[in-house]
VOBA-1610 file (N, C-alpha, C; in pm, whole numbers, padded with zeros to 5 digits, always signed):
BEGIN
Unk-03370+02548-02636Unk-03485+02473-02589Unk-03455+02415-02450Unk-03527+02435-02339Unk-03530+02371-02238Unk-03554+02223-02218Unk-03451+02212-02172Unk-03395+01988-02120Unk-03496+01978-02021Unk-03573+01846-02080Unk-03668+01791-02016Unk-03583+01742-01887Unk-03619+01665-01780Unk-03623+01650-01607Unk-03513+01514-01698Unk-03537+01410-01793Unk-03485+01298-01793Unk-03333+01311-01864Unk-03349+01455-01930Unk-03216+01507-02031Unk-03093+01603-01880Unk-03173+01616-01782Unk-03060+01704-01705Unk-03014+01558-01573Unk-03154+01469-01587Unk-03058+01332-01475Unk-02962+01283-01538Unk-02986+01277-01693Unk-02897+01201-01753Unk-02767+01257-01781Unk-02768+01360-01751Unk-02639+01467-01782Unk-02570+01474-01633Unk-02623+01473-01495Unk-02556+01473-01404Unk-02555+01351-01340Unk-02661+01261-01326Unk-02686+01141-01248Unk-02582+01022-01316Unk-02530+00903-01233Unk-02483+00791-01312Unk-02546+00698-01156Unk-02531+00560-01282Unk-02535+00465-01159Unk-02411+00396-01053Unk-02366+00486-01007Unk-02287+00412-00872Unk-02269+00472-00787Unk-02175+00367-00658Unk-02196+00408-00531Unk-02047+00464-00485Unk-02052+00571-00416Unk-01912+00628-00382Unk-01936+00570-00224Unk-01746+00533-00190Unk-01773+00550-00039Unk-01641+00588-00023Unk-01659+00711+00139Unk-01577+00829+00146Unk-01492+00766+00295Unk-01427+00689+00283Unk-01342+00662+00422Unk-01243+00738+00484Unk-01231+00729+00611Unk-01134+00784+00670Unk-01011+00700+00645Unk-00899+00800+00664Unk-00746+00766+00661Unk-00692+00759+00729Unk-00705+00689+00836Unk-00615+00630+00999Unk-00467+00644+00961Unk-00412+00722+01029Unk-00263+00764+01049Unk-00199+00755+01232Unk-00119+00681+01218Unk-00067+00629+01340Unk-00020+00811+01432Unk-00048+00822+01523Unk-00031+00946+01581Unk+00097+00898+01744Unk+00109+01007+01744Unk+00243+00992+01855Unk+00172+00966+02006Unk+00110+01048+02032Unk+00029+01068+02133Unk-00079+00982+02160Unk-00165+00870+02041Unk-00235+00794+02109Unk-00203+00682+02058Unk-00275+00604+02164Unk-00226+00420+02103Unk-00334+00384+01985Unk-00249+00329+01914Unk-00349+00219+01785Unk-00470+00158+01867Unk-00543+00213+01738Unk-00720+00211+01775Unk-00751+00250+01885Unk-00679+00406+01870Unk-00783+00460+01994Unk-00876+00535+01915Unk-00997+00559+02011Unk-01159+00612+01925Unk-01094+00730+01898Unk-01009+00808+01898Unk-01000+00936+01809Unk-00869+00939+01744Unk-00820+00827+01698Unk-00700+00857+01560Unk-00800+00932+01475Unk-00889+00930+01453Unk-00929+00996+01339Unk-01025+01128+01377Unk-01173+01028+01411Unk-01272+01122+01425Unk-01344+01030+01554Unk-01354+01107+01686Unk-01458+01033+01790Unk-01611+00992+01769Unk-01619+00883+01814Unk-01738+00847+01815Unk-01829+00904+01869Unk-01938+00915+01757Unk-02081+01007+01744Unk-02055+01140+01722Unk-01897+01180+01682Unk-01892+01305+01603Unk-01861+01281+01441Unk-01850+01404+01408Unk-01856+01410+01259Unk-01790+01541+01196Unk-01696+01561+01057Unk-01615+01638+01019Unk-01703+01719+00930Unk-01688+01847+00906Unk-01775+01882+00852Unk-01677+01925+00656Unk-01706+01921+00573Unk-01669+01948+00470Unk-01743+02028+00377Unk-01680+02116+00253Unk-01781+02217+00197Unk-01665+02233+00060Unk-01733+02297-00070Unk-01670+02290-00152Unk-01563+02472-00125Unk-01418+02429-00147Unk-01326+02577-00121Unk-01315+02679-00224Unk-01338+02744-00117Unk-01273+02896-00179Unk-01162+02913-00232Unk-01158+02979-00342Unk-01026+03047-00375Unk-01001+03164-00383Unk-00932+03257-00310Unk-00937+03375-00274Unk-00910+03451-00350Unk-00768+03390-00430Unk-00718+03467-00540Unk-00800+03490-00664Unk-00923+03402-00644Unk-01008+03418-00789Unk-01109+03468-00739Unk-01143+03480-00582Unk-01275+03545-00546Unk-01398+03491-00579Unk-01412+03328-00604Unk-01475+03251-00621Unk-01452+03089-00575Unk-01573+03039-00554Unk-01556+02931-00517Unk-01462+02834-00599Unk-01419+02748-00586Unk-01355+02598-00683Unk-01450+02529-00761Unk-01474+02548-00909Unk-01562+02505-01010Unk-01577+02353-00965Unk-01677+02301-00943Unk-01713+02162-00943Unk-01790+02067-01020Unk-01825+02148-01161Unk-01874+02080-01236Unk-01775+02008-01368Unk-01816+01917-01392Unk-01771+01856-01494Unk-01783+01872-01629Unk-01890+01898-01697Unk-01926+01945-01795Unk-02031+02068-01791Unk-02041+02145-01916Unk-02156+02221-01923Unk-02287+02216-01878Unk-02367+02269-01873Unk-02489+02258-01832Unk-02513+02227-01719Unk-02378+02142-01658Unk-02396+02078-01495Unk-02482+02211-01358Unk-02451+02328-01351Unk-02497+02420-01305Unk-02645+02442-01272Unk-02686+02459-01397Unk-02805+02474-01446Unk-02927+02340-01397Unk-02817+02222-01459Unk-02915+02082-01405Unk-02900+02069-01270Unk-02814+02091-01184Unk-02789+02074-01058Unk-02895+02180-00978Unk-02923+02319-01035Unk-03028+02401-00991Unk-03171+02343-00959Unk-03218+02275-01086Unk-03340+02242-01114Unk-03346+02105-01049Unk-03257+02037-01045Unk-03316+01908-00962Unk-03288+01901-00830Unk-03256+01991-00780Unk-03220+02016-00620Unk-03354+02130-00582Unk-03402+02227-00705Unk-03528+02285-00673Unk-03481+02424-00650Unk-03374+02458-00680Unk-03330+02615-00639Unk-03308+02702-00743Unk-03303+02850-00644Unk-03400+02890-00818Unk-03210+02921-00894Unk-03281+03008-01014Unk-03201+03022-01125Unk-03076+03063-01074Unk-02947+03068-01082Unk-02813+03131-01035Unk-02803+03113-00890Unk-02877+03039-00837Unk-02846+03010-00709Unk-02674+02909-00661Unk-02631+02857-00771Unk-02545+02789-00751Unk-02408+02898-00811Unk-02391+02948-00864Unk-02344+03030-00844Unk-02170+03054-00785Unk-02046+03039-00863Unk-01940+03016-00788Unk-01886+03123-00732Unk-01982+03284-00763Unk-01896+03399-00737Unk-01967+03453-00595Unk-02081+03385-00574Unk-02192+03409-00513Unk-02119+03410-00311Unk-02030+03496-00261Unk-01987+03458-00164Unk-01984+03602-00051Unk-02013+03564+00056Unk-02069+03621+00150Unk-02030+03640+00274Unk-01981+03700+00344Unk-01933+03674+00540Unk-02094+03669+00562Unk-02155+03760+00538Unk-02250+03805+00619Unk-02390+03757+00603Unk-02437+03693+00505Unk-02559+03602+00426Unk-02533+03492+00406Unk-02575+03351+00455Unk-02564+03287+00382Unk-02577+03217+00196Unk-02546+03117+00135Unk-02564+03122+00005Unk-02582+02967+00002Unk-02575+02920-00082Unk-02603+02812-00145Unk-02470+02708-00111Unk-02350+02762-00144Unk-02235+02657-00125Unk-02197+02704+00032Unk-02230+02791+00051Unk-02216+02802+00239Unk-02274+02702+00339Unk-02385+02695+00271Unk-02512+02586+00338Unk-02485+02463+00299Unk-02462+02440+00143Unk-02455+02292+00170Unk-02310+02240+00162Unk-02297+02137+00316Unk-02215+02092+00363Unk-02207+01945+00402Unk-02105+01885+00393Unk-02126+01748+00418Unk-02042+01691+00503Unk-02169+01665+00584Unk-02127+01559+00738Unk-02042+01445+00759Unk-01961+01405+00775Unk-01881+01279+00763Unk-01836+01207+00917Unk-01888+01101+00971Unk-01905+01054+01101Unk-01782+00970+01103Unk-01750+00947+01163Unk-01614+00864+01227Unk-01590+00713+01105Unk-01762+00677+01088Unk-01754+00539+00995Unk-01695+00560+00826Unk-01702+00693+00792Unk-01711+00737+00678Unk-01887+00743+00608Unk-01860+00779+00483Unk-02011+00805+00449Unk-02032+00741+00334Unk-02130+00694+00228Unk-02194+00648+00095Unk-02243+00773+00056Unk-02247+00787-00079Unk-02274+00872-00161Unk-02333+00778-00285Unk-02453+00803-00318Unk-02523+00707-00439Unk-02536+00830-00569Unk-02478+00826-00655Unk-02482+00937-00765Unk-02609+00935-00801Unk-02689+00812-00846Unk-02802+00858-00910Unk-02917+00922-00814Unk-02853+01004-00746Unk-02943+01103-00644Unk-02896+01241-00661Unk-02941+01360-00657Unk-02886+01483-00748Unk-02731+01529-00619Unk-02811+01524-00481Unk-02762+01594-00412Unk-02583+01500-00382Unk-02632+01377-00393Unk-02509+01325-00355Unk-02420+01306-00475Unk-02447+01292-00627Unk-02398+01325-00697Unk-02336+01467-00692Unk-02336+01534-00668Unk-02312+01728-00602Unk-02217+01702-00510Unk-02214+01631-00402Unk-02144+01615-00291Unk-02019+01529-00323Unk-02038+01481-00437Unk-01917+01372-00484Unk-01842+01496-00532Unk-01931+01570-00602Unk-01794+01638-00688Unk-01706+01780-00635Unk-01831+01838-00550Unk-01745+01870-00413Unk-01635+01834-00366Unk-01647+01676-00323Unk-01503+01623-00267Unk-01421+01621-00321Unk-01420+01591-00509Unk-01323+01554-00590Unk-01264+01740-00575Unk-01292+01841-00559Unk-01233+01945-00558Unk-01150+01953-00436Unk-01218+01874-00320Unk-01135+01948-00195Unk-01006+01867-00158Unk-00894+01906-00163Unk-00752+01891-00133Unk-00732+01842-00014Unk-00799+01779+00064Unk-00825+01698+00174Unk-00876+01550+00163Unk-00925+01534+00033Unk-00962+01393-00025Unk-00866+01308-00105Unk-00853+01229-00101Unk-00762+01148-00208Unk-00845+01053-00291Unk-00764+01022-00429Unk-00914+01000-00557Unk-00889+00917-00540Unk-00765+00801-00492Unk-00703+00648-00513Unk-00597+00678-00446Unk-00565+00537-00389Unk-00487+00447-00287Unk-00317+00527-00333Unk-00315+00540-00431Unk-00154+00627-00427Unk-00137+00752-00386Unk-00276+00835-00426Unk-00275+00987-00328Unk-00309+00950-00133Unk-00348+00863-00118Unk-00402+00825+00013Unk-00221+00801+00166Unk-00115+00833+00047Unk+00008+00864+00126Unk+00027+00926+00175Unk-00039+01065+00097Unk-00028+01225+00087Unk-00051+01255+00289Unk+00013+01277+00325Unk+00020+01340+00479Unk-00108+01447+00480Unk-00150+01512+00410Unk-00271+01615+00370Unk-00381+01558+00342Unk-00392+01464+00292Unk-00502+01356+00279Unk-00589+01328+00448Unk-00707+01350+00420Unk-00785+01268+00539Unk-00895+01171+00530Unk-00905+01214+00385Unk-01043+01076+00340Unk-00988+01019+00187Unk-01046+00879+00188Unk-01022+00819+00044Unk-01152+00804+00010Unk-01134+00857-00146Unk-01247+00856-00222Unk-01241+00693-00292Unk-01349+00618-00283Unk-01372+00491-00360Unk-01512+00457-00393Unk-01434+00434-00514Unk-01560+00384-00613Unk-01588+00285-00636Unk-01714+00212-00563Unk-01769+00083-00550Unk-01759+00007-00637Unk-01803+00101-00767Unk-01821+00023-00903Unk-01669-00039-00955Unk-01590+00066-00922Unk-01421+00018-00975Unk-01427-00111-00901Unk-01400-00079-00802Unk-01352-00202-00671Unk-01439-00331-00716Unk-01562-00347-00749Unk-01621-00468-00774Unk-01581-00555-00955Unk-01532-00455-01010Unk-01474-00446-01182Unk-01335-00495-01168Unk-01246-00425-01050Unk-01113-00497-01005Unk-01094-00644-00978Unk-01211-00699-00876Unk-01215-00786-00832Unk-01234-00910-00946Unk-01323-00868-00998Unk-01423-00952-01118Unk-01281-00996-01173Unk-01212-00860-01243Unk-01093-00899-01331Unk-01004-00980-01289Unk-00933-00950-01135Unk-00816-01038-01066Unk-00885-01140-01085Unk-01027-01242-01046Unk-01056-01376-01035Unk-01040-01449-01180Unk-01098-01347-01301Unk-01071-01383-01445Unk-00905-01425-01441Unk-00844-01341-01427Unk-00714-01339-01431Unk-00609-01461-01392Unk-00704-01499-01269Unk-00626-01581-01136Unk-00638-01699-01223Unk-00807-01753-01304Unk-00828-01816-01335Unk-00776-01870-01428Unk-00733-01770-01499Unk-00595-01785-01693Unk-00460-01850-01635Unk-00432-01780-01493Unk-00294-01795-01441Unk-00322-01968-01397Unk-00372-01999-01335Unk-00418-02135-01298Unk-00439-02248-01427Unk-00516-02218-01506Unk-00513-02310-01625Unk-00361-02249-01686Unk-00309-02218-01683Unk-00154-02223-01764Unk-00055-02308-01666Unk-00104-02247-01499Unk-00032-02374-01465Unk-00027-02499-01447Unk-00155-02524-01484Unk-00238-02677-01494Unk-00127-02767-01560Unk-00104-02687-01692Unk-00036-02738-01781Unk+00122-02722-01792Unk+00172-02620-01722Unk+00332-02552-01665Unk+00357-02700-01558Unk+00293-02708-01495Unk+00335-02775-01399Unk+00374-02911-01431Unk+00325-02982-01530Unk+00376-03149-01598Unk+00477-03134-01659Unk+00607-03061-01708Unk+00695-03027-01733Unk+00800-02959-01691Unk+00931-02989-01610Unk+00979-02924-01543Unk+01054-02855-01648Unk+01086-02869-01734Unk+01145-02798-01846Unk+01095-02646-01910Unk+00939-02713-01913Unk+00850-02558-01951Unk+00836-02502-01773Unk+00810-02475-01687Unk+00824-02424-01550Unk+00972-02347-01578Unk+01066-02457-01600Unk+01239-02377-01606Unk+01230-02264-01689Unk+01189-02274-01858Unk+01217-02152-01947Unk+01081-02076-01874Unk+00990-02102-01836Unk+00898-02011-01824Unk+00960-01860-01709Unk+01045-01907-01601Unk+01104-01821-01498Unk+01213-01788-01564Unk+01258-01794-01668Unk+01415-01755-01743Unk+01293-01657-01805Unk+01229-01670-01888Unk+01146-01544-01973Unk+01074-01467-01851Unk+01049-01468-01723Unk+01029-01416-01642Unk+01119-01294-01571Unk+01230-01328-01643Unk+01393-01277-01563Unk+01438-01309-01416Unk+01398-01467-01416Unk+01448-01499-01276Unk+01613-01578-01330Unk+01665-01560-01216Unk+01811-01685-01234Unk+01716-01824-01196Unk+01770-01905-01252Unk+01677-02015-01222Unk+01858-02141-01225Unk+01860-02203-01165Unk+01939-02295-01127Unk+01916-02430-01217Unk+01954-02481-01358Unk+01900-02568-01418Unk+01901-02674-01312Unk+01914-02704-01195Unk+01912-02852-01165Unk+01820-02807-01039Unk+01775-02701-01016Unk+01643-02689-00945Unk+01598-02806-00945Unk+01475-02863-00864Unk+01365-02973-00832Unk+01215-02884-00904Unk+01155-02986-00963Unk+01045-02945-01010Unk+00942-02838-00874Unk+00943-02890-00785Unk+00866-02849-00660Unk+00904-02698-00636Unk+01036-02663-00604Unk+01086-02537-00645Unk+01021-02447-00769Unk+01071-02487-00857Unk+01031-02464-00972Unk+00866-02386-00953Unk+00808-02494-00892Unk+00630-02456-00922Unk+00591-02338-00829Unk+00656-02357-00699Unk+00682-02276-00592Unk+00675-02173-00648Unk+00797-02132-00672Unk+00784-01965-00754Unk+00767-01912-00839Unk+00718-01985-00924Unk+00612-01895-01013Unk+00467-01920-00957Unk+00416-01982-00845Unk+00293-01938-00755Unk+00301-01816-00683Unk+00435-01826-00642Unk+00475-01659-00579Unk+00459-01540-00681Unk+00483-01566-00796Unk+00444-01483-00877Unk+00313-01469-00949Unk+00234-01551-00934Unk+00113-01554-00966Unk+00039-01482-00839Unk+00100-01503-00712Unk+00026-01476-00629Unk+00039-01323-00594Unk+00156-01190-00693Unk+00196-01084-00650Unk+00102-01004-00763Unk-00004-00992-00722Unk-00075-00911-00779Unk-00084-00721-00758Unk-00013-00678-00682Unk-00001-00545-00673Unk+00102-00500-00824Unk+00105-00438-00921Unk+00179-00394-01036Unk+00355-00301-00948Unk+00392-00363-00972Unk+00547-00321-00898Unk+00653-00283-01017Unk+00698-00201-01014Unk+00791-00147-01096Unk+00913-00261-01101Unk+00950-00337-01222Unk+01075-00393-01186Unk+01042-00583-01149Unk+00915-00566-01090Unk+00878-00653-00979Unk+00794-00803-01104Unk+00842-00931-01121Unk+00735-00991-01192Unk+00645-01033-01104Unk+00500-00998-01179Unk+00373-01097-01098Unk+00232-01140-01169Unk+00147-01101-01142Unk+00025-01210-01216Unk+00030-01160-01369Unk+00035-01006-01347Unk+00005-00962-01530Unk+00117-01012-01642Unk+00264-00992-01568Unk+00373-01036-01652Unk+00388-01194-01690Unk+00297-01252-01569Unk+00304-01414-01579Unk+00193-01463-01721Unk+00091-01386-01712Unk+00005-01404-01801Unk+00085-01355-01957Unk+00139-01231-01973Unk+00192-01171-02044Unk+00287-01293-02150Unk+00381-01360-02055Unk+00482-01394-02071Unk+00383-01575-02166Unk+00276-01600-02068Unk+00276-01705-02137Unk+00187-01715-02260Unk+00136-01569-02284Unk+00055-01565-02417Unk+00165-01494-02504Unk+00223-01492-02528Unk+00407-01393-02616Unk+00405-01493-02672Unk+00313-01484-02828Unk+00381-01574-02943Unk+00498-01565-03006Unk+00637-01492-02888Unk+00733-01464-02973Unk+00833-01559-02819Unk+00782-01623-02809Unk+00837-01709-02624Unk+00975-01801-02672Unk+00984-01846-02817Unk+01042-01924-02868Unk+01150-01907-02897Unk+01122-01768-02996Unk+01257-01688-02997Unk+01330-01631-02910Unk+01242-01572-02797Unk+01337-01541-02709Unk+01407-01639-02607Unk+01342-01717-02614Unk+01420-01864-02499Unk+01498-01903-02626Unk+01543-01894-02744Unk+01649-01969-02844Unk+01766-01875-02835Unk+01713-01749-02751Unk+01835-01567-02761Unk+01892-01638-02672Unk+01815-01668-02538Unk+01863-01701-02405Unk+01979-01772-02408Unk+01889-01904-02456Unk+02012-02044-02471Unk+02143-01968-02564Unk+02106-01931-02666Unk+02267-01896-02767Unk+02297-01791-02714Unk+02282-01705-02590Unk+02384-01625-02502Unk+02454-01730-02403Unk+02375-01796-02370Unk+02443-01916-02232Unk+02529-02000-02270Unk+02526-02032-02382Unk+02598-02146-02461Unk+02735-02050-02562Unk+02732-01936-02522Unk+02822-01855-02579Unk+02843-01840-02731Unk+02714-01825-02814Unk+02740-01854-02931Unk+02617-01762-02995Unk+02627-01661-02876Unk+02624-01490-02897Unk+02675-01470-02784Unk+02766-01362-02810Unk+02815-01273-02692Unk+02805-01128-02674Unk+02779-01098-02576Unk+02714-00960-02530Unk+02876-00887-02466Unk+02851-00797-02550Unk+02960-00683-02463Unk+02870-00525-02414Unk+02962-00406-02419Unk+02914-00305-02322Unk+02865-00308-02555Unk+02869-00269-02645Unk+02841-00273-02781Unk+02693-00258-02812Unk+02663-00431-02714Unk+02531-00518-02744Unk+02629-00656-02792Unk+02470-00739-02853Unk+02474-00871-02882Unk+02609-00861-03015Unk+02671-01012-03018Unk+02674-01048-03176Unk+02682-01161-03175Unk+02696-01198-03321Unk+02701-01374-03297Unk+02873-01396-03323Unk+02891-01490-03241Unk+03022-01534-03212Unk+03129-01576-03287Unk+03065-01648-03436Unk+03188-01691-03502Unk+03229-01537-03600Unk+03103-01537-03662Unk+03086-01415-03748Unk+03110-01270-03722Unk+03118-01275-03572Unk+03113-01157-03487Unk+03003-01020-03592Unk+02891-01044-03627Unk+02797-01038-03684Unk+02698-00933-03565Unk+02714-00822-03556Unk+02602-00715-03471Unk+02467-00808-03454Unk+02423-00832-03353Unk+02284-00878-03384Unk+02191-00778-03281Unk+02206-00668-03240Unk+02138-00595-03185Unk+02193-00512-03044Unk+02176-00399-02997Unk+02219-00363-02871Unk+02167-00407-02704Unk+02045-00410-02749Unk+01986-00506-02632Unk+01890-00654-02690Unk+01849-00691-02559Unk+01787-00832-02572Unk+01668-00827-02675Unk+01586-00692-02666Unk+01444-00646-02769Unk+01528-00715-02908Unk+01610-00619-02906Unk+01679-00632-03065Unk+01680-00720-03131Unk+01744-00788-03033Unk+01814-00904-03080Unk+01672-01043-03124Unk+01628-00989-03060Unk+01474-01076-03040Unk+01426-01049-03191Unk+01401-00928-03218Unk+01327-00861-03316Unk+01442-00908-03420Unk+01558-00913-03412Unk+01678-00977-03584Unk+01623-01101-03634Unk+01571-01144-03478Unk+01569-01362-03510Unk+01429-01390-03612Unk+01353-01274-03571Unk+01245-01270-03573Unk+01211-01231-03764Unk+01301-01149-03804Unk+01316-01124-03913Unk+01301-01247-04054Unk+01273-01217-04137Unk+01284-01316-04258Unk+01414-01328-04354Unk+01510-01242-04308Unk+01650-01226-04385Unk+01654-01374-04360Unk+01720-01407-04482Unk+01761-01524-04530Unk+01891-01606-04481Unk+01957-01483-04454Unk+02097-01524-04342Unk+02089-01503-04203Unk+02008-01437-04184Unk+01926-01458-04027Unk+01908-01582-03973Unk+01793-01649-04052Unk+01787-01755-04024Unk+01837-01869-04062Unk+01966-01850-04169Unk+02058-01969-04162Unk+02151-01952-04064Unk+02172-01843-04011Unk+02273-01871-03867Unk+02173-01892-03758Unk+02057-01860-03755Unk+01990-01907-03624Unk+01943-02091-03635Unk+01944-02072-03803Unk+01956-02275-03798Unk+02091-02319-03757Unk+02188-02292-03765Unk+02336-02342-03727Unk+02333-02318-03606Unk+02285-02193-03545Unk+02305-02202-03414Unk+02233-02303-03328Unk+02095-02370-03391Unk+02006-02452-03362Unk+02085-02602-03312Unk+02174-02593-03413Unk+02207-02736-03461Unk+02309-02761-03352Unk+02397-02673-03321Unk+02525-02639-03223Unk+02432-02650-03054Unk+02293-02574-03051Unk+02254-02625-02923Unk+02218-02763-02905Unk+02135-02822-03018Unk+02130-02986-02986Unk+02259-03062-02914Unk+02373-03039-02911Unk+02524-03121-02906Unk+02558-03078-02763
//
């Protein structure tokens, strides 16, 4: 049965806005911000979906089924006009012709329009675009693809975020004690005789490192760290490694009098305390009693 006009928008159209920027790369030969690091003013790059030779067809650009077919009819062209085998020196065709202009500013692309929805997915094929800021390194790269809708969903979230990080320090901050274990469960060295001011200092620095860094603590791990209904146990691992009453060799953990395995790494050891064994937690009460003194 033939898809009504509202069954083939709804199959290719969505609501958002793409925007296609250029990728300024420092060049040898001209100085920073000159009008043609990239593209001169009042010209424009021309782009088209690629060939692949070895398949003797264009680069598939649809996403799902039917996309072909709906992309025909709401652009107005007739049946098999879109067509990926459809290729020509000498006639033009359909993916020959349509091409997309890109001016020095970069361009918008609004999906719920057939043609620029088409032109998005074009780009996502051509090996000259980058989909996000980590392909945008790529030396082969000349445009970044961004999606309005992400970027405004990012933002929304970091301010939610900023906002959790802020009310925890509302309350981090009247205690120099909770500030201290909070940067020890952070994996900072922290200096017990630090000044509170210090103290607040850097874990703002870490609130304030919102890029996700391998290795690196910052807003997500800060949040992480202070919703871990397990914060207790692991600041009680901490103290009974510091106080030497577990000791860590190349092995792992044990506990010190008993010389008692309590795990190979810090997880472990976390996860033993954590346990309901009955002698678990009469040595983690003795060990309790030995940190009070």
């Amino acid at each position: 049965m033939e898809k009504s006009l509202k069954e083939l928008r709804d199959l290719v159209l969505e609501d958002k806005t793409i925007t296609i920027k250029p990728i300024v790369r420092s060049k040898a030969y001209l100085k920073k911000g000159h009008d043609g690091e990239h593209t001169y003013t009042g010209c424009f790059k021309t782009e088209g979906l690629p060939y692949n030779v070895n398949k003797r067809a264009y680069e598939n650009p649809f996403l799902k089924e039917g996309e072909q077919e709906a992309f025909e009819k709401l652009l107005d062209q007739k049946e098999g006009s879109l067509n990926l085998y459809s290729y020509s020196t000498d006639k033009p065709n359909f993916w020959g012709d349509f091409l997309i202009r890109i001016p020095k500013e970069g361009i918008q692309l609004y999906l719920n329009n057939p043609a620029d929805a088409l032109k998005y997915r074009i780009l996502l094929k051509n090996p000259r675009f980058a989909k996000n800021m980590e392909e945008s390194g790529i030396v082969e790269k000349v445009y970044l693809i961004v999606n309005e809708n992400e970027v405004k969903e990012k933002a929304t979230s970091l301010g939610l975020k900023k906002d959790k990080a802020n009310d925890f320090m509302y309350k981090l901050k009247k205690s120099k004690k909770s500030m201290y274990d909070t940067l020890r469960l952070l994996n900072k060295r922290v200096d017990k005789d630090a000044d509170a001011d210090w103290l607040k200092a850097e874990l703002y620095k870490i609130i304030d490192e919102v890029t996700v860094t391998r290795g690196v603590a910052g807003l997500d791990k800060f949040i992480e760290v202070m919703e871990d209904p397990h914060s207790e146990v692991k600041l009680f691992v901490l103290d009974a490694v510091e106080s030497k009453d577990i000791v860590v060799d190349k092995a792992g953990y044990k506990e010190a009098t008993s010389n008692k395995f309590l795990g190979r790494k810090f997880e472990d050891v976390v996860d033993t305390f954590l346990s309901k064994d009955p002698d678990i937690q009469q040595m983690k009460l003795i060990i309790q009693e030995r940190l009070k003194h």
